[in-house]
MARKOL-335480 format. One line per 4 residues: number of its first residue (from 0); their letters; for each residue x, y, z of C-alpha. Coordinates in Angstrom, 1 decimal, always signed. Example, Ala and Ser with C-alpha at 12.3 -4.5 7.8 and 13.67 -1.06 7.14 Angstrom:
BEGIN
0> as> +12.3,-4.5,+7.8 ~ +13.7,-1.1,+7.1
END
This chain:
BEGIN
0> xxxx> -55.7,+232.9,+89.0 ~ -53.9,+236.3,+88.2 ~ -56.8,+238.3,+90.2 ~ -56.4,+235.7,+93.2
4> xxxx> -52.7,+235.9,+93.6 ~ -52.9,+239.8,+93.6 ~ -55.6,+240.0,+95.7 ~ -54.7,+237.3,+98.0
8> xxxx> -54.2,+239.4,+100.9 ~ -57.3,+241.3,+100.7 ~ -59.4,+238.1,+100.8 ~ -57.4,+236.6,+103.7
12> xxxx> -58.0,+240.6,+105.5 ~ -61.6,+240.2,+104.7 ~ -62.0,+236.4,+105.7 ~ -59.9,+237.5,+109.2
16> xxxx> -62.6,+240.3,+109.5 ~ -65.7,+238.1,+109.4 ~ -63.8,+236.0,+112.0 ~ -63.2,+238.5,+114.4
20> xxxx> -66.7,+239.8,+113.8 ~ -68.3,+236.3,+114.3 ~ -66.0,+235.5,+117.4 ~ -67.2,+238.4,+119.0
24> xxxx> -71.5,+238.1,+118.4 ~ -72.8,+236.8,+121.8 ~ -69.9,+237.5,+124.2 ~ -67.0,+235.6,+122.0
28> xxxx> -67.9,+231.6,+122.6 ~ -71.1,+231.8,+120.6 ~ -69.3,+233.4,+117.8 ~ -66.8,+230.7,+117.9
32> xxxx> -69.1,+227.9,+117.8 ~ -70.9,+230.1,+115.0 ~ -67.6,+229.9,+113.3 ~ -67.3,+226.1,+113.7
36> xxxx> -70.7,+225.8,+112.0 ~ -69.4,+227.4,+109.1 ~ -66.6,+225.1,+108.9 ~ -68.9,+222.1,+108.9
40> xxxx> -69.1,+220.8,+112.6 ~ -72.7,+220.8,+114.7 ~ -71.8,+222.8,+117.7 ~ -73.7,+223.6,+120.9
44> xxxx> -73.6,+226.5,+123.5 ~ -70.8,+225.2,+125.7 ~ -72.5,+224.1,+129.6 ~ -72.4,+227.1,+132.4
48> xxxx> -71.4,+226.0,+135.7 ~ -72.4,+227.9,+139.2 ~ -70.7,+227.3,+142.5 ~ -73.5,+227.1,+144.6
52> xxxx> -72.4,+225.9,+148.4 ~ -69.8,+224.0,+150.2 ~ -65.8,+225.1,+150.4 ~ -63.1,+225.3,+147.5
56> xxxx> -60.5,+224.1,+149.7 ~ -59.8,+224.0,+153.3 ~ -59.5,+227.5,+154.5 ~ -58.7,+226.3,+158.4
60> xxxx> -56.2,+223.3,+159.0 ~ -58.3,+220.4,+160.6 ~ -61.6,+221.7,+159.2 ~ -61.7,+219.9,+155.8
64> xxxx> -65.0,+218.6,+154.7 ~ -66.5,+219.3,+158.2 ~ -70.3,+220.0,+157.4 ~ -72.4,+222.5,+159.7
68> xxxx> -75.7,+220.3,+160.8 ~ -77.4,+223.5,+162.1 ~ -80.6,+222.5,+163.8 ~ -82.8,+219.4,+163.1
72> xxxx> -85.6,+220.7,+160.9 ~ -84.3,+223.9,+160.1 ~ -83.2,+225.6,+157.2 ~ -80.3,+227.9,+157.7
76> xxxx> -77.9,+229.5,+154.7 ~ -75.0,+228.6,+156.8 ~ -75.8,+224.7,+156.8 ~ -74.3,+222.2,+154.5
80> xxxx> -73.3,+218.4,+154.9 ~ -69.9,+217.2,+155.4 ~ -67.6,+216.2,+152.7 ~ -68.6,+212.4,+151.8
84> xxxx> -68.4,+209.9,+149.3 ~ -70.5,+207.1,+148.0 ~ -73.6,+208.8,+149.2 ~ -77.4,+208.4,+148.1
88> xxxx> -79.8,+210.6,+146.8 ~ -83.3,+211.3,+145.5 ~ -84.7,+214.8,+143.8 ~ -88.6,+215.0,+144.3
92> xxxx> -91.0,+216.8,+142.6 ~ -90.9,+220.0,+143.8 ~ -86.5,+219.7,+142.6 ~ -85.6,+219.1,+146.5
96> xxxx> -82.5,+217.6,+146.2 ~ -82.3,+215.0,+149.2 ~ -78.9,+213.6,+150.4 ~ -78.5,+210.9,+152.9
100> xxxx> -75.4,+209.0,+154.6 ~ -71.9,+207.6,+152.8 ~ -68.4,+208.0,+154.1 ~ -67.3,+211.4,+155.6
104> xxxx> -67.1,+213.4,+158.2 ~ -69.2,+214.7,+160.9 ~ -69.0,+217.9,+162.3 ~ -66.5,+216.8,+165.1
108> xxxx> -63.5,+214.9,+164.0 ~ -65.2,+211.9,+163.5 ~ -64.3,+209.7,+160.1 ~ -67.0,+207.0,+159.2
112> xxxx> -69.9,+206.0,+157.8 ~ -73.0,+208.8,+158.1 ~ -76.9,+208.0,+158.0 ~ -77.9,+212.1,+158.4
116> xxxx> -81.0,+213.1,+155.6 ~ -80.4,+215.8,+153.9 ~ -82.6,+218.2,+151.9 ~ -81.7,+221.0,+149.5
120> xxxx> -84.7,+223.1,+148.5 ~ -82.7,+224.9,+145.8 ~ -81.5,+227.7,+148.2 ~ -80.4,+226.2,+151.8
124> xxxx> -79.7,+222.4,+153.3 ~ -81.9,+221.2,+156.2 ~ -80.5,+218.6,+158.4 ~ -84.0,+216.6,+158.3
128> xxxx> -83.4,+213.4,+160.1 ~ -81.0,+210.9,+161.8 ~ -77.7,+211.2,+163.4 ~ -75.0,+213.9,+163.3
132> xxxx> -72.6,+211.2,+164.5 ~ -70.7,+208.6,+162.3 ~ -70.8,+204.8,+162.8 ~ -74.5,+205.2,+163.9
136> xxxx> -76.7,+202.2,+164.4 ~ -80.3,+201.5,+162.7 ~ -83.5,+201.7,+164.4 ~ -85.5,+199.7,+162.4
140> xxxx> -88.9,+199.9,+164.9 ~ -91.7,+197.2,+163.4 ~ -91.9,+196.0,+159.6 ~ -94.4,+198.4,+157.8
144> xxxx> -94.8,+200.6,+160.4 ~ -93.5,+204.3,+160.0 ~ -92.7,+205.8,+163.3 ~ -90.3,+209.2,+164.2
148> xxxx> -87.8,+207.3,+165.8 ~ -86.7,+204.9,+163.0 ~ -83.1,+205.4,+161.0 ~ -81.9,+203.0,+158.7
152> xxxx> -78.0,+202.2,+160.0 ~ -75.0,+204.2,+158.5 ~ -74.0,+202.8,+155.3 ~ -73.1,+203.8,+151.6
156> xxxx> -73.7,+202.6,+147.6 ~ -77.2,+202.1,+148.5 ~ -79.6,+202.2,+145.5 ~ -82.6,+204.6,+145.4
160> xxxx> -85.7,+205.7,+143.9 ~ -89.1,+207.8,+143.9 ~ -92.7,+206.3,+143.7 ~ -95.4,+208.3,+141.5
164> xxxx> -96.2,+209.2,+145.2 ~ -93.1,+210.9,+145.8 ~ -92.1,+208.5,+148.6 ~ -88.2,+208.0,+148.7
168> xxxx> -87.3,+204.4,+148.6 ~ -83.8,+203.1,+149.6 ~ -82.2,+199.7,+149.3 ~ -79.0,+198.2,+150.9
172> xxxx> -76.0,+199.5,+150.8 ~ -73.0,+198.4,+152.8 ~ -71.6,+199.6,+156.4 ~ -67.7,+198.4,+156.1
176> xxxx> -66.9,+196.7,+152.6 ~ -63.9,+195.6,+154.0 ~ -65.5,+193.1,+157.1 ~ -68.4,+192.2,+154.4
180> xxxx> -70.8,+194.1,+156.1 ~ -73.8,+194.5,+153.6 ~ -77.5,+195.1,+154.0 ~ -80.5,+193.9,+152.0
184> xxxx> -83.0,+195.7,+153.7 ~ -86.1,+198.0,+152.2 ~ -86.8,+201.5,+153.2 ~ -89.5,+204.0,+152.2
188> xxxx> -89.5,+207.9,+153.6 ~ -92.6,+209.4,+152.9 ~ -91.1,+212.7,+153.9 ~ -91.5,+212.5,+157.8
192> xxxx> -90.7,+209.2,+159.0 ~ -89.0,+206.3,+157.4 ~ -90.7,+202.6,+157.1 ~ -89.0,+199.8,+156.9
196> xxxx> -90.4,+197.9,+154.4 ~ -88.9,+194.2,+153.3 ~ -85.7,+191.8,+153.8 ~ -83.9,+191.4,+157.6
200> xxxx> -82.4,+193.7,+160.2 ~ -79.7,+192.0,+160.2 ~ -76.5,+193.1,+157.7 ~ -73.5,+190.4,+156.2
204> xxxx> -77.2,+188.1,+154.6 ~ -77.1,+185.8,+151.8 ~ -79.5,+186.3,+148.7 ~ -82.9,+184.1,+148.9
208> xxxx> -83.6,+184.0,+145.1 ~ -86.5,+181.0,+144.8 ~ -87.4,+180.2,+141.3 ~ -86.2,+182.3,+138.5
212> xxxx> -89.5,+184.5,+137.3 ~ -91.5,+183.3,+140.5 ~ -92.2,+186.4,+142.9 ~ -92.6,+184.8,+146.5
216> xxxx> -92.4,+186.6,+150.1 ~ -89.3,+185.3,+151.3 ~ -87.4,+186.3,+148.6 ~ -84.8,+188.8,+148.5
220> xxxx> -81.3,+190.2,+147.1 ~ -78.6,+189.6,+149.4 ~ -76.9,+192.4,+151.2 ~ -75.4,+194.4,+148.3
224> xxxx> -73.6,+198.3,+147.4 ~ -73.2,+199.8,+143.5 ~ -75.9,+198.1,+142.4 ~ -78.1,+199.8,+139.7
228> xxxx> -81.8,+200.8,+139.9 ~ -84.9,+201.9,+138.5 ~ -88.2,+202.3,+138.9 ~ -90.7,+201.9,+135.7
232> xxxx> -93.8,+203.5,+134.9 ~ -96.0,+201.0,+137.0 ~ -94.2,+201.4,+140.2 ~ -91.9,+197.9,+139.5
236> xxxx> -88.4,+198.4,+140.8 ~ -85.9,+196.9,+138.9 ~ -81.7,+195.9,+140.4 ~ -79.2,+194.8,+138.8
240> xxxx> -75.7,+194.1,+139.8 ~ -73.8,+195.2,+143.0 ~ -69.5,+196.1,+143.3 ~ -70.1,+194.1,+146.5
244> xxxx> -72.4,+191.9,+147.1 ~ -74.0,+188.8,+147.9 ~ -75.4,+185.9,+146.5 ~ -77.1,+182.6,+147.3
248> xxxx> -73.7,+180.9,+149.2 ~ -70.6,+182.3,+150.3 ~ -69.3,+184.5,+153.0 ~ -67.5,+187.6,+151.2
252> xxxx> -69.4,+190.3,+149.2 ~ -68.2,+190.2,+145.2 ~ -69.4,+191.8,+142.0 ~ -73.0,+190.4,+140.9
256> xxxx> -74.9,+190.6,+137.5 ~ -78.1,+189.3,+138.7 ~ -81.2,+191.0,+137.7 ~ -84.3,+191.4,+140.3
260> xxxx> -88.3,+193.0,+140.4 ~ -90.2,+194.6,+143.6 ~ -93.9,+194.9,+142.8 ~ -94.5,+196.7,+145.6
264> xxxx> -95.1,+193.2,+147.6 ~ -92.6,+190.6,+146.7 ~ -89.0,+190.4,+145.1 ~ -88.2,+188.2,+141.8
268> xxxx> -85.1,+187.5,+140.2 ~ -85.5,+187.9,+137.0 ~ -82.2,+186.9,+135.4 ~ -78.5,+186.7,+135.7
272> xxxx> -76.5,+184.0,+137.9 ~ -77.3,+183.5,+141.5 ~ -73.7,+183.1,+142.0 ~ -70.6,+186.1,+142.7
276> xxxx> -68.6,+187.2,+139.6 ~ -65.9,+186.2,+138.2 ~ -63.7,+187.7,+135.4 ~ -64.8,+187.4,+131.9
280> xxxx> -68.2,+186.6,+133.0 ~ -71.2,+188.1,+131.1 ~ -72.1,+187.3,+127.7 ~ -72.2,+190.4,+125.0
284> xxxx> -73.5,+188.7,+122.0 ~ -73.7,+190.3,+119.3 ~ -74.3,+194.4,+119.1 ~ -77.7,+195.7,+118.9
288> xxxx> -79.4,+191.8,+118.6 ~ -81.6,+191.2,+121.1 ~ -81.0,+187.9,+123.1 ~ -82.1,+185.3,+125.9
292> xxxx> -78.2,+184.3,+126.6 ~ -77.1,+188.3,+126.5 ~ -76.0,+189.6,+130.1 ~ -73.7,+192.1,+131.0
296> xxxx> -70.4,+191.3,+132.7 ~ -70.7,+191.4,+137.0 ~ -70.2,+195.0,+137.9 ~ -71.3,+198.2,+140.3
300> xxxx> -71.3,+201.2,+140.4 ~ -72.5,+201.8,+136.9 ~ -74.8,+204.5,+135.4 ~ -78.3,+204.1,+134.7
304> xxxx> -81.4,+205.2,+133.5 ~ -84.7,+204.7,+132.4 ~ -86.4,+205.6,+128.7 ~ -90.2,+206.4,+128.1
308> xxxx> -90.8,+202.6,+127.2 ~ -89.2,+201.2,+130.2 ~ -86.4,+199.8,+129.0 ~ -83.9,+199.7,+131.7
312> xxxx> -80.2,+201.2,+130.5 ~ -77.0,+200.6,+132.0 ~ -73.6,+202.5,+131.6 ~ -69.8,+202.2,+132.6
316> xxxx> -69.1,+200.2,+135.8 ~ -66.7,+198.6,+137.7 ~ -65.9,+194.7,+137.6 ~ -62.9,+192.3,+138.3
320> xxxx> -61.8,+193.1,+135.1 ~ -61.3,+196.5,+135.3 ~ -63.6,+199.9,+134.0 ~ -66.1,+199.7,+131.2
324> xxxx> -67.8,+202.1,+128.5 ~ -70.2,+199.5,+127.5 ~ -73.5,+200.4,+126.8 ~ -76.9,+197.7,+127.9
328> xxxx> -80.3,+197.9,+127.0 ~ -83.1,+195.8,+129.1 ~ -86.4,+195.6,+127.3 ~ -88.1,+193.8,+130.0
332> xxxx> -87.2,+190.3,+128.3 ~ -83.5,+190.4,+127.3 ~ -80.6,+192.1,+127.3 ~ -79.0,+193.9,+124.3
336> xxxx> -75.4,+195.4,+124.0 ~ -76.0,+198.7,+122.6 ~ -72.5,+200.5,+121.9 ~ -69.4,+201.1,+123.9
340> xxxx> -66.1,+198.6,+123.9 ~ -65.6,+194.6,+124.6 ~ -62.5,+195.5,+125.9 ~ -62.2,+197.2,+129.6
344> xxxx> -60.2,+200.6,+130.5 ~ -61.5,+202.2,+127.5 ~ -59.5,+205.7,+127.0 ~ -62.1,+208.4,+126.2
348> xxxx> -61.8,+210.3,+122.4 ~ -63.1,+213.5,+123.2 ~ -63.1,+215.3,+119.5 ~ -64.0,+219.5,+120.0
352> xxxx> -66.1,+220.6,+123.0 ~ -69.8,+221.3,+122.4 ~ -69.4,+219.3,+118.9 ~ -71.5,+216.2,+118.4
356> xxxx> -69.0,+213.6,+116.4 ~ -69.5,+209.6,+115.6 ~ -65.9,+209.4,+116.3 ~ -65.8,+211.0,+120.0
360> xxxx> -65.9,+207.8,+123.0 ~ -66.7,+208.5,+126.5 ~ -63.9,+206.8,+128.4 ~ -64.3,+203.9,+130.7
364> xxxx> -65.7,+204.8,+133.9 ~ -67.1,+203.3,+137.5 ~ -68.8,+206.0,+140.1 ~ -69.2,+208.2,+137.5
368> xxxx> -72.9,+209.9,+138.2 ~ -75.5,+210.4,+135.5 ~ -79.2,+210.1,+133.8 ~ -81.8,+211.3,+131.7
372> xxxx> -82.2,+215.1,+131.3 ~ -86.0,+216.2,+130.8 ~ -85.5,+216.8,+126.7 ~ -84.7,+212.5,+126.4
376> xxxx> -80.6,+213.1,+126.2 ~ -78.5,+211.5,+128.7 ~ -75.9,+213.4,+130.9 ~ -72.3,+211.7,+132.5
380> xxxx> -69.9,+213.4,+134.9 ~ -66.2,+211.9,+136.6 ~ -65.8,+209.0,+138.1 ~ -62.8,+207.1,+138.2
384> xxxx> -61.9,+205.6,+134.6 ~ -59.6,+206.2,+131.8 ~ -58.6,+210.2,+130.1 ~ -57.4,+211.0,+126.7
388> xxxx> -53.9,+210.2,+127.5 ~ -54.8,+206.4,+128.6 ~ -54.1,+207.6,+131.9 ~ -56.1,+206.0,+135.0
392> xxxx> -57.6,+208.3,+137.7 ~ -60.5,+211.4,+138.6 ~ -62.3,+212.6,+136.1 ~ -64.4,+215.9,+136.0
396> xxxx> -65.4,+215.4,+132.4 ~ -69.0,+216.7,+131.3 ~ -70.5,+214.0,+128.6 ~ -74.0,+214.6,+126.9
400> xxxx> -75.5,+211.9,+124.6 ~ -78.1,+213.0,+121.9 ~ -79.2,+210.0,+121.4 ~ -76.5,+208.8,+118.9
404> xxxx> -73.6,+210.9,+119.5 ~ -71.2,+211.6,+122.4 ~ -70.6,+215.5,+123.3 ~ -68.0,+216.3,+125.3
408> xxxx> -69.8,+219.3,+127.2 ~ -67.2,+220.6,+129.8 ~ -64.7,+220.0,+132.5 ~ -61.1,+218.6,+131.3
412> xxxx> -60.0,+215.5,+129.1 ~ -57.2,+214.3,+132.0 ~ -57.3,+212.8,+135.0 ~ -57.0,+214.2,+138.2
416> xxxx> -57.2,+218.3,+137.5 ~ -58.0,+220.5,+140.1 ~ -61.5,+222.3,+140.1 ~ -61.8,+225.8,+138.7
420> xxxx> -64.4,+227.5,+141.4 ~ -64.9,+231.0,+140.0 ~ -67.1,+233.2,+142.4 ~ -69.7,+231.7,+144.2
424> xxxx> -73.5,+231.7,+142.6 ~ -71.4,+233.3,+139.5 ~ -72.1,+231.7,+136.5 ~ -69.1,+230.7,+133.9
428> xxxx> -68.8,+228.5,+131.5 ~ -65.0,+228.2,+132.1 ~ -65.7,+226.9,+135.5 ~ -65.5,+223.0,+136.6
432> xxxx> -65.3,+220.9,+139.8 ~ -62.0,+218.9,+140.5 ~ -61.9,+215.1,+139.2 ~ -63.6,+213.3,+141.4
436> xxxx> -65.7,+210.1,+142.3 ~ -68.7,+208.6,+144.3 ~ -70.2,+212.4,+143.9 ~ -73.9,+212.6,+144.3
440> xxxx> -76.2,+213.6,+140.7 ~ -79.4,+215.0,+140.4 ~ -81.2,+216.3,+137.1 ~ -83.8,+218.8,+137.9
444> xxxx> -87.1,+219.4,+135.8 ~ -85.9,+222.3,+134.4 ~ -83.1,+220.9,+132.6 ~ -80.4,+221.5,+135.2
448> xxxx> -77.9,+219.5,+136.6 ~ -76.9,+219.2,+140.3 ~ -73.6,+217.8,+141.6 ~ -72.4,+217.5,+144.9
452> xxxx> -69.2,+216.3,+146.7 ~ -67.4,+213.0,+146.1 ~ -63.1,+212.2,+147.2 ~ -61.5,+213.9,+144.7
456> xxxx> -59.5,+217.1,+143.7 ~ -60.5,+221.0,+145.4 ~ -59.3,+224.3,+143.8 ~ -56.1,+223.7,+145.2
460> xxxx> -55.4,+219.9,+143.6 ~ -56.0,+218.7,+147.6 ~ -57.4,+214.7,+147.5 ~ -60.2,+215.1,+150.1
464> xxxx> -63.9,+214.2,+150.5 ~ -65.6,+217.3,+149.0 ~ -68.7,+219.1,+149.8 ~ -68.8,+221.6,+146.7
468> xxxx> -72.4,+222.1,+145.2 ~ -72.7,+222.8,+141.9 ~ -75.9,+223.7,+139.0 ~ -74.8,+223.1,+135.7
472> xx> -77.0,+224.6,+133.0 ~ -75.6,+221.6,+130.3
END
């Protein structure tokens, strides 16, 4: 005791030594996560985020969010699409990232719904097909027959997926929410000309569900936006849900929790009411137990992915009773709560950055974007839900989960923060897009992330429809 009390500053000068030393191995972060190890916690190299396209903020008055359509076709580095929300979006095999319609701007001064395809080959946008004009109508042409002149109509929330043959697949979606205005027709793009495939050409249609379990031709979901989807490893399609939708009767979209299959042919509905929402609907059961009665609560706009077994997996979402954080598995027979609250509006515990923790909660959420990363973990970014503070609003918060754990990866812990730009095609992992919602996610094969645009905060805390591309190396 006599040795440590005279010798007490010496240890702390040596101890503050290794620190600095430590701190400053790998450029300063590393050391400090190398530090954290030592102290017990399971760190990981924090995410690096690159500014890759789009504006930071309006630079000329008027111009905000205006996209630059260069030529049909062509790929120009001076292209990129107008600020939007509520897009869709596919990312093909070759990483393409492909972008098509929402609610934005085009590059006059019109304000509306879009239905231009976009494609990102990882360097430049190409304007590839329909109108550079909101509000635009669809040219549907003949059922099953693909043809140069055929557009599906403006609209956003549509769901989407990719075939093993790389054809881009598009359901629904709604033109005006407001008016009830909702589609529940099929679309396939097989990278020249779209198709459309299934359901009427006609928007504001009721669901035709048959017999639970029964595929037949004339069924199909009603006109619908926010649902969920997924394709399995046998081509099936799988949607669940809808913020606004429709169901067997009744004339004004609602929230669903109805649960249907596409084999390629026909449409069956699987599971779930053939009736709209209502609050407190759902049934959780009990956590992690598997049953027939089990359904999640009406909602849209959720997150969603797929595993390697094909069970279908559900995040987050948005439903009469407010956001949730609730996790859903779907093995294909039932439905099984998995983790997350009971209770809506969830605030988020976000524990240390890059530190894997039991205790650390991902905050309720609805258009948040999100999936699964090639390595099996799942990624979550924004949305609108619920901070550290219990405060309500735009998130630009980074999640990662391992499979167990939530990581809180990057971005902020509050609501509504402006974005931190940093150069363009600079690298930092200090740097973050503004809180935002109804932004557009892909994950790449390589283990990257790719956001784009979404209403929500620029560098300069301005509330716009962004058009900000970013790669995040998670």
């Amino acid at each position: 005791m006599l040795f440590l009390k005279q010798n007490r500053k010496t240890l702390y000068s040596i101890f503050f030594t290794f620190f600095l030393a430590a701190c400053s191995n790998g450029g300063g972060s590393n050391g400090s996560l190398g530090i954290l190890a030592l102290l017990g916690g399971s760190p990981e190299l924090p995410a690096e985020w690159t500014w890759i396209s789009g504006r930071a903020f309006d630079t000329v008055g008027g111009g905000y969010g205006i996209g630059v359509y260069g030529t049909k076709g062509i790929a120009d580095p001076a292209n990129f699409p107008g600020g939007r929300q509520d897009a869709m979006q596919w990312i093909d095999s070759s990483n393409h990232l492909w972008l098509f319609g929402g609610t934005g701007r085009d590059p006059g001064t019109g304000f509306g719904r879009l239905n231009d395809l976009w494609k990102f080959d990882g360097t430049n946008w190409t304007w590839v097909k329909g109108s550079n004009t909101v509000n635009s109508a669809g040219a549907y042409g003949t059922k099953g027959v693909a043809d140069p002149g055929n557009d599906p109509g403006a609209r956003i929330g549509g769901t989407t997926w990719v075939d093993s043959s790389g054809n881009l697949w598009l359901f629904g979606g709604c033109g005006n929410i407001n008016s009830g205005e909702c589609f529940s027709d099929l679309w396939k793009f097989d990278g020249t000309n779209w198709t459309w495939v299934a359901g009427p050409n006609t928007k504001d249609t009721n669901g035709v569900y048959g017999t639970m379990g029964l595929a037949n031709s004339a069924n199909f979901p009603g006109g619908r936006q926010g649902a969920a989807g997924w394709i399995d490893s046998s081509d099936n399609v799988w949607i669940f849900g809808a913020n606004a939708g429709r169901a067997e009767t009744g004339s004004f979209p609602s929230t669903l929790n109805d649960l249907w299959k596409f084999d390629g042919t026909n449409w069956t509905w699987v599971a779930g009411p053939k009736t709209l929402g209502n609050p407190g609907d759902g049934n959780r059961g009990t956590i992690n137990v598997s049953a027939a009665s089990n359904l999640p609560s009406s909602r849209g706009k959720s997150v969603y992915w797929i595993d390697s077994a094909n069970n279908l997996w559900l995040f987050g979402g948005a439903s009469f009773d407010g956001n949730w954080n609730d996790l859903w598995k779907f093995d294909g027979t039932n439905w099984t709560w998995v983790g997350g609250s009971s209770t809506p509006d969830e605030a988020g515990v976000y524990g240390k950055k890059n530190i894997a923790s039991s205790n650390n909660i991902i905050g309720a959420r609805s258009s948040a974007i999100g999936g699964k990363l090639p390595n099996g973990r799942i990624w979550v970014f924004g949305g609108f839900g619920v901070d550290s503070t219990n405060n309500s609003g735009q998130l630009n918060d980074l999640w990662i989960l391992d499979g167990k754990k939530w990581i809180w990866k990057g971005g902020t812990n509050l609501v509504n923060q402006a974005g931190n730009f940093g150069t363009k095609g600079e690298a930092g992992t200090g740097y973050y897009p503004g809180g935002r919602n109804g932004s557009n996610g892909w994950a790449d094969s390589k283990g990257n992330i790719w956001i784009f645009g979404g209403q929500g905060l620029d560098a300069n805390g301005n509330n716009e429809f962004q058009n900000d591309l970013w790669k995040v190396r998670p």
